[in-house]
C-alpha positions as CSV (number, residue, x, y, z in Angstrom):
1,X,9.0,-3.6,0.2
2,X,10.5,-1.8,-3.1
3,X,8.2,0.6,-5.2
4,X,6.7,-1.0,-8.1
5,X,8.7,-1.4,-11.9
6,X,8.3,1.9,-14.0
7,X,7.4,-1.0,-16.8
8,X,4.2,-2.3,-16.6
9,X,3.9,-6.3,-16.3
10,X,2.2,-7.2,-19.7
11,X,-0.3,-9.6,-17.8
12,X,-3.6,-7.7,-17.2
13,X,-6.3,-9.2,-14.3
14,X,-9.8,-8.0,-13.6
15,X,-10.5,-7.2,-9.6
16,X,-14.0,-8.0,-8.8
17,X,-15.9,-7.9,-6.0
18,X,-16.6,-10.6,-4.0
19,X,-20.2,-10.2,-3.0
20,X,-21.6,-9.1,-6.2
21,X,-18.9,-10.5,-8.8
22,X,-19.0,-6.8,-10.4
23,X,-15.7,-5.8,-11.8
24,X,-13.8,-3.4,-10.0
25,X,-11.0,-2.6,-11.6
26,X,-8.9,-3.9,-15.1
27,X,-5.0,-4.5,-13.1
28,X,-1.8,-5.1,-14.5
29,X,-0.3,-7.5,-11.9
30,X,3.0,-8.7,-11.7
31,X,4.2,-12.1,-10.0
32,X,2.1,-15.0,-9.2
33,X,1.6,-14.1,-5.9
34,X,-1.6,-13.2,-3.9
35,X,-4.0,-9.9,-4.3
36,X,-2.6,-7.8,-1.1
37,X,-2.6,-4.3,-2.7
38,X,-3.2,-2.7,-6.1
39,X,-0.3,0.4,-7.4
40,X,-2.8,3.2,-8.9
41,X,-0.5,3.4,-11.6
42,X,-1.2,0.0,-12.7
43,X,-4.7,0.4,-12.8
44,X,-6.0,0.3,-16.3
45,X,-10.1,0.5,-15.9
46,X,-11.9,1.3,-12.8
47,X,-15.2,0.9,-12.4
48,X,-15.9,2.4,-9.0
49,X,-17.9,5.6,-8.8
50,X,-16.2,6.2,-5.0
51,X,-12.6,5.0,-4.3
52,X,-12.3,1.6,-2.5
53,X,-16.1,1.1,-2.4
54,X,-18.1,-1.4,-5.4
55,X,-20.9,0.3,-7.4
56,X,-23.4,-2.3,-7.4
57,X,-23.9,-3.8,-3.7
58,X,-21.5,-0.3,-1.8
59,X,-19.3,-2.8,0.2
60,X,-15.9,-1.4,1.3
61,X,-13.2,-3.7,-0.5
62,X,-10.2,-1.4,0.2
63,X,-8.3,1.3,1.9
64,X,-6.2,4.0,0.3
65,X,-2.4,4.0,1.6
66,X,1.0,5.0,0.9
67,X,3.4,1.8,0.2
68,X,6.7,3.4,0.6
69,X,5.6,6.7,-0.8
70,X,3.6,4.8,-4.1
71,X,-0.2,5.6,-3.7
72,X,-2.3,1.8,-3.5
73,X,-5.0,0.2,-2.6
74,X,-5.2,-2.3,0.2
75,X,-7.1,-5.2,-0.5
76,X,-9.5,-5.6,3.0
77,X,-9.1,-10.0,3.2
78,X,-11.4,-12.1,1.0
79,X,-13.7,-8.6,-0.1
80,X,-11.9,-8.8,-3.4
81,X,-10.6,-11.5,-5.8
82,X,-8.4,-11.4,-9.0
83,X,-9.4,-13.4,-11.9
């Protein structure tokens, strides 16, 4: 996998949570693919009070990893959805 584009995609998603439906995070995804991970860089808003944890029910959406040296968050399946 190659490190994300210095240049941010101009498309911007919100991340909420998929218990709650509270917003997570504001994204600036690129591609039309699936949510797997989410680059810090490209992280406009977020929302949570504690990394990879939602601030309105506390469920655990993600963990914090290295993606070929590039700090993101990995998306735990179907705990977080992109609209």
């Amino acid at each position: 996998m190659a490190k994300p584009n210095k240049k941010l995609p101009s498309k911007s998603i919100d991340i909420l949570c998929r218990q709650c439906k509270a917003v997570l995070f504001k994204y600036k995804k690129g591609g039309k693919g699936a949510l797997l991970k989410c680059f810090k860089e490209r992280i406009t808003l977020d929302n949570t009070h504690t990394p990879c944890q939602c601030p309105n029910c506390e469920t655990v959406f993600a963990r914090d990893v290295l993606v070929n040296g590039t700090p993101a968050f990995k998306i735990i399946g179907n705990k977080a959805f992109a609209k």
